[in-house]
C-alpha positions in Angstrom: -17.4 -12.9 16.5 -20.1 -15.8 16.8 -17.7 -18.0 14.6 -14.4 -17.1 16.2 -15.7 -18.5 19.5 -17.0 -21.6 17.9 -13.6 -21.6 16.3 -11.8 -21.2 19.9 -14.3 -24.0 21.4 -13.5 -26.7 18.3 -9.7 -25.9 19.3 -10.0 -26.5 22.3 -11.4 -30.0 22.0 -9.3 -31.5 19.5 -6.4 -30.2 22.4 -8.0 -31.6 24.6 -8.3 -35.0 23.0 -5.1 -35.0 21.6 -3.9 -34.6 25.1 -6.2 -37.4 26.1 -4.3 -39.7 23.5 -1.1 -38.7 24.8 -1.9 -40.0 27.6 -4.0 -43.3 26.9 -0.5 -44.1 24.5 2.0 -43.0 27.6 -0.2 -45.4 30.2 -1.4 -47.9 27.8 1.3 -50.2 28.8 1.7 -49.9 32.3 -2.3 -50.3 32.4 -2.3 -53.7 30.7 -0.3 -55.1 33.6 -3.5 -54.9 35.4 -5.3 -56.5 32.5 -6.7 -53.8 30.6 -6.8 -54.3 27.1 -6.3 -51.5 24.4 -6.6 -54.2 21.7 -8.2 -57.5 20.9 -5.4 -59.8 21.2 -5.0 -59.2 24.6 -2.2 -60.7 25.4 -1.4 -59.4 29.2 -1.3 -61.9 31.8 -4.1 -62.0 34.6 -2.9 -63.7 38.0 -5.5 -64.3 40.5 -4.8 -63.7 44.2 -6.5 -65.6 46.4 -4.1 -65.2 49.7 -5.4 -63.0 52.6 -2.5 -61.4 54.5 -3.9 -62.0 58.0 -6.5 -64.5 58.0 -8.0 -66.5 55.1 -11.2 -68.3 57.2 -14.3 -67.6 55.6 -16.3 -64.5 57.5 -19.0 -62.1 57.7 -17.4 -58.8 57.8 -19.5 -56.7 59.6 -18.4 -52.6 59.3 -20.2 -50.4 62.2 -20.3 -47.0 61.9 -20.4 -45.9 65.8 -17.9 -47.7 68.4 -20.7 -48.4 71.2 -22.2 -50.9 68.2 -19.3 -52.4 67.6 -18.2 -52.9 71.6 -22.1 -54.7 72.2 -21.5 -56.9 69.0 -17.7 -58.1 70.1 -18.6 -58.6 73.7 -21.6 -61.4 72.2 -18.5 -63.2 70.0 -16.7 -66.1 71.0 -13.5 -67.1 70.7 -12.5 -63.8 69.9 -9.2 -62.8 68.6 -8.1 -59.5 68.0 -5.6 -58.0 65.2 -4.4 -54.4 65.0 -3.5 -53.5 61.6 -2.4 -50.0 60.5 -3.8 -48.7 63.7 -7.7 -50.1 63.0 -8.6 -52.7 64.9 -10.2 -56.0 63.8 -12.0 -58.7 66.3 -12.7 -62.3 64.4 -14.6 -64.7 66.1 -18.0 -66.4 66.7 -21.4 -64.6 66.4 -24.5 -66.4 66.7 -22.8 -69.3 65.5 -20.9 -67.6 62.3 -17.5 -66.5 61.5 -17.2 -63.3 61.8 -14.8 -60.3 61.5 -15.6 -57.2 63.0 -14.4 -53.2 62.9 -15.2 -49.0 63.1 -15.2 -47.3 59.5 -14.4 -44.6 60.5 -16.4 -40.9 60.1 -16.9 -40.2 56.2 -16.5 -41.8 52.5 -12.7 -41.9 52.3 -12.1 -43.6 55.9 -15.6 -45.9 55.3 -13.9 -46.8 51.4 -10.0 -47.5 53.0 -11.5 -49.8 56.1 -13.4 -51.5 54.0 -10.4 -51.9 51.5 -8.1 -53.1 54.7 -10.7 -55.6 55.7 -11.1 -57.1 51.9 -7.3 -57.3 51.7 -6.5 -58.8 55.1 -10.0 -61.7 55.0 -11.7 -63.6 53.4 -14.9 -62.5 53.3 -18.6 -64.0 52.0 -20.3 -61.1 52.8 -20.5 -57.3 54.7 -22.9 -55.7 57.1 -22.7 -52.3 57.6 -24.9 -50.5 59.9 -25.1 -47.4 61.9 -27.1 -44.0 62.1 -27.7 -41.9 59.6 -30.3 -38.4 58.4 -33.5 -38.8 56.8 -34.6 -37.6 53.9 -38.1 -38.3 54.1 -40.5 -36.3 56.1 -42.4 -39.3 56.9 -40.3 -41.5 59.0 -39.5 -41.3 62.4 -36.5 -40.7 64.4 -35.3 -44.5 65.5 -36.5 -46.2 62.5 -33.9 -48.6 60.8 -33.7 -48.3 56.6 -32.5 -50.9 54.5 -32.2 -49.6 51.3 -32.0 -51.6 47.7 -29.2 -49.3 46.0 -27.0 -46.8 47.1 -26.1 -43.8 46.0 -23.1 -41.2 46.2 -24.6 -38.2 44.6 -21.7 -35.6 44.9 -19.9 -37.3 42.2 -21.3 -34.2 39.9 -19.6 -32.1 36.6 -20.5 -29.0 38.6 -21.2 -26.5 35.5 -21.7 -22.6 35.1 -25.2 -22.1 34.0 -28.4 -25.0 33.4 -27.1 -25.9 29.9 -26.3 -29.5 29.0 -22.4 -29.9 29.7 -20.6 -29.9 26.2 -16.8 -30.3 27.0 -16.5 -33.0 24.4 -18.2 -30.9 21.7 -22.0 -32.3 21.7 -24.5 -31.5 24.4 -24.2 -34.1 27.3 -20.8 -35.6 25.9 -17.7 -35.1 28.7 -16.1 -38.3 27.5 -12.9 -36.8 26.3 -12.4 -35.9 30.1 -12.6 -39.7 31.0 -16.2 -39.0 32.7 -19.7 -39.5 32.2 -23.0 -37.6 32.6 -26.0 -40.0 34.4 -28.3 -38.1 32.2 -31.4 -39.8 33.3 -31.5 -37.8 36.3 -32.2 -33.9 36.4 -29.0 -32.0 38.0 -30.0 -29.9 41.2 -29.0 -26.5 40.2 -25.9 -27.1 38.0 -24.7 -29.8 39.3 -24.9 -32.7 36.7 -24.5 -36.4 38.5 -21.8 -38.1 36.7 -21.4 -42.0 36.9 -18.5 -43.9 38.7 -16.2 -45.7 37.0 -15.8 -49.2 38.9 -13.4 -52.4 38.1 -13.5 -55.8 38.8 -12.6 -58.9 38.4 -15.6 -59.3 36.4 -15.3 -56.2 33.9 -12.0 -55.3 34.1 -11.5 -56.3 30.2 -14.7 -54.1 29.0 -14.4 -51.0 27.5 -16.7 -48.9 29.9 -16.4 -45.6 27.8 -15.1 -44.5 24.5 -14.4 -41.0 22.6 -13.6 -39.6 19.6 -9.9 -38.8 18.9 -9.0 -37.8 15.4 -11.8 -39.3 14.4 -11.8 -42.8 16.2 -13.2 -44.4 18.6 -10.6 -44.5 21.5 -11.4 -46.6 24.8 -10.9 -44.4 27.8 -12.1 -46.5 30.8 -12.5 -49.6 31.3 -14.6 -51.8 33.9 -18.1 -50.7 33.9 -19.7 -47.0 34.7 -22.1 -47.1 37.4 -25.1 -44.5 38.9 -24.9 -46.4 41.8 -24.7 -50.0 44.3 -27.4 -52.3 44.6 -27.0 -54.4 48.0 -26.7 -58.3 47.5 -30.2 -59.9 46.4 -29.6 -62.5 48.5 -28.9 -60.6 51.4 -31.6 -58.6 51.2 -34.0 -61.9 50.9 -33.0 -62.5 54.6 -33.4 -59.4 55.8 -36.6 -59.2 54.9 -37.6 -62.9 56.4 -35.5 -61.5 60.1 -37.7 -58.1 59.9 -40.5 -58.5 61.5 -39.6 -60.5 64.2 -36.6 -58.7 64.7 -38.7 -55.3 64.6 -40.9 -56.4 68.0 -37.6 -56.7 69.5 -36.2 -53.0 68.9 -36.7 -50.4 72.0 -38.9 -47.8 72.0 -38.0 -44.0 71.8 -39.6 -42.1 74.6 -40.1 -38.2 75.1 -41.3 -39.4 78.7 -43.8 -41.9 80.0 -46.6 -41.3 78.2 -44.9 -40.8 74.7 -43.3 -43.5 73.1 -42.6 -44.8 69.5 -42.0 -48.3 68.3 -39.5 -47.9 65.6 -39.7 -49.7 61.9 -37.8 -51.6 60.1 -38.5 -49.8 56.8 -37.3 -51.2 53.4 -36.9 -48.3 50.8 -35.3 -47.9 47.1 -32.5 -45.6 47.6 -29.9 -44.6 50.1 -27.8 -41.5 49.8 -24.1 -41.4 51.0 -21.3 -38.2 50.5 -18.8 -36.4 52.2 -21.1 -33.4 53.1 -22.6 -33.7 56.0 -26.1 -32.3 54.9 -28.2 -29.6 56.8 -29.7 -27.9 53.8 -33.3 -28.6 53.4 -33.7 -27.6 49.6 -30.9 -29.9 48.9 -33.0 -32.9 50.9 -35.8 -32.3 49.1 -33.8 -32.7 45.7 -32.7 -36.4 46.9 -35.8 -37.2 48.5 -37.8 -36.4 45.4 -35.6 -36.8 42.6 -33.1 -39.3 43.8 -36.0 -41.4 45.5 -33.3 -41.4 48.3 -34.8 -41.8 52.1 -31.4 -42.0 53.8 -28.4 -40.0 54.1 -24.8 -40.7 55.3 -21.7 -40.4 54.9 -20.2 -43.8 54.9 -22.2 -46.7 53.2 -22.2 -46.3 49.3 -18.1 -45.7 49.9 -18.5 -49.4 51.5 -21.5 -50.6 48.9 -18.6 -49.3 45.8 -15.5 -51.3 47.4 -17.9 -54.4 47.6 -18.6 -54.3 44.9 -15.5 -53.8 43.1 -14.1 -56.7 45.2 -17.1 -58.6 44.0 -18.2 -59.2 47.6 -22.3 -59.1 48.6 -23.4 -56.5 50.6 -26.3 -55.0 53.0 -26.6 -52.1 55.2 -29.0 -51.3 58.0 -29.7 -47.4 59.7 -30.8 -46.2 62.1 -32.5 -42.3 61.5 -31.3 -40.1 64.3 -33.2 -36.8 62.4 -34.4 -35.3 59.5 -31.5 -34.0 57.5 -31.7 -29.9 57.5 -34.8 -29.6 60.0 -35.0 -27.1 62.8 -34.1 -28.7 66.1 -35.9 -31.8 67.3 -35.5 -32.1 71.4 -35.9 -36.0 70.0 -32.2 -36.2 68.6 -30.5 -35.3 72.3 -33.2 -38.0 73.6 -32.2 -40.7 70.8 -28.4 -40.3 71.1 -27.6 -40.1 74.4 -29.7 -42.9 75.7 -27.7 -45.4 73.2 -30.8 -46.6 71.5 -29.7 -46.5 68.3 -26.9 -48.6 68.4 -28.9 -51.1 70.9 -31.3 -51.1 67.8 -29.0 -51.8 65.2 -26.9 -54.2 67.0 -30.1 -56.1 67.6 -30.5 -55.7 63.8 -27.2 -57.1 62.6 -27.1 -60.4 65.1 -30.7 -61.5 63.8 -29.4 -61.1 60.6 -26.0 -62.6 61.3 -28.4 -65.5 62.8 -30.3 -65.8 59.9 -27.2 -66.0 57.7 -25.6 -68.9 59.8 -29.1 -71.0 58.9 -29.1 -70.1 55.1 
C-alpha cells in the first residue's frame, strides 16, 4: 500500500509540473513585454517611464496612518495644494523647508500597498515616511514609545500545512517551487505555518531568475525579480533618524495616568517590525514574533508600504507609536493614550524633525 501512495504522490507532481509548464509556455510571451526573459538573448524591449501623471516635482512622500497626524502635519505646510485622485486625497507643499506630498493609507495591508502605489504613480518621489500607531510585541516597552525598526516583516505570507513536517509539494522536503513559492526555511514555522518569501520586481531585478524547478527534468525559471523574507528601511534614512532622535525625544509629551504618574516616551530603534492583515490579540502568537521573528512592532500597514518601496526602488523609513501590548488583558493606559491625541502629537513631532533633518542633508 506504502508504494501505491508514493506512486499517487510522484503523479501528482510530475501533474503538477507539467501544468506549471503549460503555463510558463502559454504566459511566456505576454510576460516578456514586461521584460522578463525566458532565454538569454533577450530580446524584449524595456521602455523606461519617467512621467508622473499629476505632479513630477521632487517630494518627500510622507504616508500617515491616522487622519489627526496627517491634519497637524498639512496645517504646518505652505503653499499647499491639494489633489483628489480616485477619492484619496493628496496635499503637496512646503514642510520645514522641503517638498513634500502628503496622504491617509488607509486601515490594513491592501489599502496601505494601493495608496502607496497611487502616490508612486502620480509623484515623483525621493523618499517615504510612514508613521502611525501600532501593538507591541515586546513586554518591555511602554505604551507611547515610538519604534523605528531596521526591516520589516509581513509574516502571514505562510504555506499553512497539515501536520509539523517539512512541506514537500515539489517532491523533496522544503521544496514548493513547482507551485511558484518559496519556504524562508531559516525561520521555525509557528505551528504549521511555514513563512514563505515574497516574490518582488523591479527595475533592478526584473531580468533575474528568482526561482527555478524541475520540469521533466530541467531546470525551468518560474519567477523572476528577487524572493524576499522581508524590507529593510533606507540606510540612509535611517542615519538621520538616528542624528534627529535624541533631540527630538525631549520634545515628545508625556503619558499621564494623573498628576503624579507620568512617562517620558522613547524613541526606540529595534531590528524587526511586524505588519499583516490580522489584527493580533493572541498572546501565544506575540510571543512567536517577539522571540522568533525578533519583531517588537506590529501593524497592519507598514511592510505593505516598505514592499511597494521597494519595488519602485524608492527609500523608506517608518516611525510608531505603541498604543499597547498586542493580546494583553486591558490596560486603563490605552483609553488614556488615544483619546488625549498624544500619539499622533508624538509622531507628527517625529516626522517634521525628520523632514527637517532631511531638507539639511
Amino acid at each position: 500500500m506504502s508504494k501505491n501512495i508514493l506512486k499517487n504522490n510522484q503523479e501528482s507532481v510530475m501533474q503538477i509540473k507539467k501544468v506549471i509548464s503549460t503555463i510558463i509556455f502559454i504566459t511566456a510571451p505576454s510576460l516578456a513585454l514586461y521584460g522578463c526573459r525566458f532565454d538569454s538573448s533577450n530580446k524584449s524591449q524595456t521602455i523606461a517611464y519617467s512621467n508622473y501623471l499629476t505632479d513630477n516635482s521632487p517630494r518627500l512622500g510622507i504616508i500617515a496612518a491616522f487622519g489627526q497626524e496627517a491634519d497637524l502635519l498639512i496645517s504646518s505646510t505652505e503653499d499647499k495644494k491639494q489633489y483628489i485622485i480616485n477619492g484619496r486625497k493628496f496635499v503637496t507643499g512646503q514642510l520645514e523647508k522641503t517638498s513634500v506630498v502628503i496622504t491617509i493609507s488607509g486601515i490594513s495591508m491592501t489599502n496601505a500597498a494601493m495608496t502607496t502605489q497611487m502616490m508612486a504613480d502620480h509623484f515623483q518621489l525621493k523618499g517615504i515616511v510612514f508613521s502611525g500607531i501600532a501593538g507591541s510585541l515586546n513586554p518591555k516597552l511602554n505604551i507611547g514609545d515610538v519604534v523605528i525598526a531596521q526591516n520589516w516583516i509581513a509574516p502571514n505570507e505562510v504555506y499553512y500545512a497539515n501536520d509539523s513536517e517539512l512541506p514537500a509539494a515539489c517532491g523533496q522536503a522544503g521544496d514548493i517551487s513547482c507551485l511558484g513559492l518559496k519556504l524562508d526555511l531559516t525561520t521555525p514555522p509557528y505551528q504549521t505555518q511555514y513563512l514563505r518569501q515574497t516574490n518582488v520586481i523591479n527595475e533592478k531585478n526584473y531580468n533575474n531568475i528568482a526561482l527555478s524547478t524541475q520540469i521533466d527534468g530541467v531546470d525551468s525559471p518560474i519567477a523572476f525579480g528577487e524572493m524576499k523574507t522581508d524590507f529593510a528601511v533606507d540606510a540612509k534614512m535611517l542615519a538621520i533618524a538616528k542624528n534627529s532622535a535624541p533631540t527630538t525625544q525631549t520634545q515628545l509629551e508625556s503619558i499621564c495616568q494623573n498628576k503624579n504618574t507620568c512617562y517620558q516616551p522613547q524613541i526606540v530603534f529595534s531590528q524587526r517590525g511586524v505588519s499583516g492583515g490580522a489584527f493580533l490579540a493572541n498572546t501565544d502568537y506575540r510571543d512567536y514574533l517577539h522571540k522568533t521573528l525578533s519583531g517588537d512592532v506590529v501593524d497592519m500597514e507598514t511592510t505593505a508600504v516598505a514592499q511597494v518601496a521597494y519595488a519602485n526602488n524608492i527609500p523608506f523609513i517608518a516611525f510608531r507609536s505603541l498604543s499597547d501590548l498586542a493580546g494583553a488583558d486591558h490596560d486603563p493606559n490605552v483609553a488614556v493614550f488615544f483619546g488625549s491625541g498624544i500619539a499622533q502629537r508624538n509622531a507628527a513631532k517625529l516626522t517634521m524633525a525628520f523632514v527637517q533633518q532631511w531638507h539639511l542633508e
